[in-house]
DRENDO-1510 file (C-alpha; in Angstrom, 1 decimal, always signed):
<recs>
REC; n; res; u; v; w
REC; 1; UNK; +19.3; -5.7; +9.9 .
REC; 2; UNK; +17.8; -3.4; +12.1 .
REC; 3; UNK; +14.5; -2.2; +12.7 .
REC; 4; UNK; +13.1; +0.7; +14.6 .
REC; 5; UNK; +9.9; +1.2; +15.5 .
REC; 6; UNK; +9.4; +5.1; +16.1 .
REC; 7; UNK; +11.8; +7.5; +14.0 .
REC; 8; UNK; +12.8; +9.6; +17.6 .
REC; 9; UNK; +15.7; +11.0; +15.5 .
REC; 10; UNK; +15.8; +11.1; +11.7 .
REC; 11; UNK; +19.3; +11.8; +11.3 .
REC; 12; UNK; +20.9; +8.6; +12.9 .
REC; 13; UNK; +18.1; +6.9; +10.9 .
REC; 14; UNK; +19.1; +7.9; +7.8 .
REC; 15; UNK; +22.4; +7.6; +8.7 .
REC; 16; UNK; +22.2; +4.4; +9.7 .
REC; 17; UNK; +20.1; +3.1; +6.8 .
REC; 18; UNK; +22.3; +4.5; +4.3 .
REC; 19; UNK; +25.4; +3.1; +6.0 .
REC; 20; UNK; +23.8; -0.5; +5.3 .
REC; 21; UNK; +22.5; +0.8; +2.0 .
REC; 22; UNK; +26.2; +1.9; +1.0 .
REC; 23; UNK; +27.8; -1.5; +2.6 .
REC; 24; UNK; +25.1; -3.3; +0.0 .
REC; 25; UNK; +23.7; -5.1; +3.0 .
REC; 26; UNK; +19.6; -4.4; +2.3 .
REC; 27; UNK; +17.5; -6.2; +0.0 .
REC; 28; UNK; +14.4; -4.8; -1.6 .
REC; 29; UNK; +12.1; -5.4; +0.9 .
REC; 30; UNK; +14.2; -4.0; +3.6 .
REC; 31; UNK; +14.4; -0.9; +1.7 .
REC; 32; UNK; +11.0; -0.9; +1.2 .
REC; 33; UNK; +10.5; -0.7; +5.0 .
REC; 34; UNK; +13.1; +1.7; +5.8 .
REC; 35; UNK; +11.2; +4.1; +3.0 .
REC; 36; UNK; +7.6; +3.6; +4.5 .
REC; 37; UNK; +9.2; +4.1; +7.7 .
REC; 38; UNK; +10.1; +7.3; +7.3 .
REC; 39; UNK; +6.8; +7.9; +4.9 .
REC; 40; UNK; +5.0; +7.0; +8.4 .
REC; 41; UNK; +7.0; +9.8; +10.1 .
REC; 42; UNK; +6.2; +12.2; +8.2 .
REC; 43; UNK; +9.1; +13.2; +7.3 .
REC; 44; UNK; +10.1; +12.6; +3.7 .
REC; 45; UNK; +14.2; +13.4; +2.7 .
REC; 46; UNK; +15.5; +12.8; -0.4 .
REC; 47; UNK; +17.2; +9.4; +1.0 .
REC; 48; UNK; +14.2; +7.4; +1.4 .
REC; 49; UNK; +13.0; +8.5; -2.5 .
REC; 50; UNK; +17.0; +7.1; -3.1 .
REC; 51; UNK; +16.0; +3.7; -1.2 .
REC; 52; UNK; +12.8; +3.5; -2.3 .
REC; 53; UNK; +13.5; +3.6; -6.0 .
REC; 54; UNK; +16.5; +1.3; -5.4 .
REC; 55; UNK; +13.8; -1.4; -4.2 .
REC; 56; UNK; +11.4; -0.8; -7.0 .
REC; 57; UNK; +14.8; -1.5; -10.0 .
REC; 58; UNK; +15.6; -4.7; -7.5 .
REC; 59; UNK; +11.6; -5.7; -7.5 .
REC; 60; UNK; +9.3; -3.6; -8.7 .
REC; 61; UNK; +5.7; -4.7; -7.1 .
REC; 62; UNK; +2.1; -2.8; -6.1 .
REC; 63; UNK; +3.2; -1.8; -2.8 .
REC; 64; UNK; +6.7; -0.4; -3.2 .
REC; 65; UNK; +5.0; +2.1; -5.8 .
REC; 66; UNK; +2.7; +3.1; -3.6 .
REC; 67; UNK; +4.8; +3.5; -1.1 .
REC; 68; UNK; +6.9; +6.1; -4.0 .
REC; 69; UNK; +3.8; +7.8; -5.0 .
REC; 70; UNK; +2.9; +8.3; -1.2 .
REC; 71; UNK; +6.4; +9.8; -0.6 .
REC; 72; UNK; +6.7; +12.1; -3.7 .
REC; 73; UNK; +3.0; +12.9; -2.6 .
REC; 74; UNK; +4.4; +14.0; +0.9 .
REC; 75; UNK; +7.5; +15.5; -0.8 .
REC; 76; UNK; +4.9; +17.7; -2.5 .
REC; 77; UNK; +5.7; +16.6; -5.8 .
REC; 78; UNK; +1.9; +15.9; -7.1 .
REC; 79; UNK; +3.1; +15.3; -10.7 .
REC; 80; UNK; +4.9; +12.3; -10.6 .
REC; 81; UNK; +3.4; +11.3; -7.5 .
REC; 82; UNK; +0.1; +11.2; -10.0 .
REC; 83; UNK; +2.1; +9.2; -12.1 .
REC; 84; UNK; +3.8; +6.6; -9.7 .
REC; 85; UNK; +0.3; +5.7; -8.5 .
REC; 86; UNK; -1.2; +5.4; -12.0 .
REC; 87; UNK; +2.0; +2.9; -12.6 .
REC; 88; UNK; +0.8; +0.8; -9.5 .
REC; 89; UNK; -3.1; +1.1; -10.5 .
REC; 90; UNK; -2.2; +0.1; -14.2 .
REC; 91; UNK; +0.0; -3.1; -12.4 .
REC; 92; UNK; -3.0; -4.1; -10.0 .
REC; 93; UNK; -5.3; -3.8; -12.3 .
REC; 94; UNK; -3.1; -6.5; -14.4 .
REC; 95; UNK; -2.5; -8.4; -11.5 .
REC; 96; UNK; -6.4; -8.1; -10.5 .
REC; 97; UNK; -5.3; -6.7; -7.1 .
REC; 98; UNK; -7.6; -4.8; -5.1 .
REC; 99; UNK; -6.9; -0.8; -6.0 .
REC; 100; UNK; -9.1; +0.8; -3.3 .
REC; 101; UNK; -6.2; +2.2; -1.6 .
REC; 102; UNK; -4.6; +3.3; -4.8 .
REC; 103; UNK; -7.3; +5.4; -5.9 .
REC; 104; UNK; -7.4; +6.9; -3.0 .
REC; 105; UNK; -4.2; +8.2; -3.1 .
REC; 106; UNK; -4.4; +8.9; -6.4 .
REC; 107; UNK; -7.9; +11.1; -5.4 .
REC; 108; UNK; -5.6; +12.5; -2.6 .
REC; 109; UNK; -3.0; +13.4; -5.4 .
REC; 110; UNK; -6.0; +15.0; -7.4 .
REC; 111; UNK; -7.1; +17.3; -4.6 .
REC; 112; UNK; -3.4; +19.0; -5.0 .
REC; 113; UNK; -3.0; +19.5; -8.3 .
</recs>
């Protein structure tokens, strides 16, 4: 796989991802990077909400539903953005995983709505 460290041009990166995406060559993790990539850019298209939630049904975990709730959130989709993050506080809290940066998003989500 590749990686890139600045998104200069969001088109060949989303090209590019989703041509490895379609060839089944990215696992879960990889996706997960590729979607908090393009969170960090940004610059949220409906492809990296496709690859994200293809990483949370191959491994669902804490971080790769913040990482959803921080896109919808950027997406400007405060609903289920409010509800991804609950979904990852409700699994840290389980886990006993530290939630500090999930209620913050979750008050950023707040101040929208």
């Amino acid at each position: 796989a590749f990686y890139f460290y600045k998104l200069k041009n969001l088109t060949d990166f989303v090209e590019s991802v989703n041509k490895l995406y379609k060839a089944n060559r990215l696992n879960a993790d990889q996706l997960h990077l590729y979607s908090w990539m393009m969170y960090e850019s940004g610059k949220v298209v409906s492809d990296g909400l496709r690859w994200i939630n293809e990483s949370i049904r191959m491994d669902k975990d804490i971080e790769k539903l913040q990482t959803k709730a921080a896109m919808q959130y950027l997406y400007s989709d405060y609903q289920s953005a409010r509800e991804t993050a609950l979904e990852a506080k409700k699994m840290a809290k389980k886990d006993y995983k530290n939630m500090t940066n999930i209620e913050n998003l979750i008050r950023m989500i707040e101040q929208k709505r």
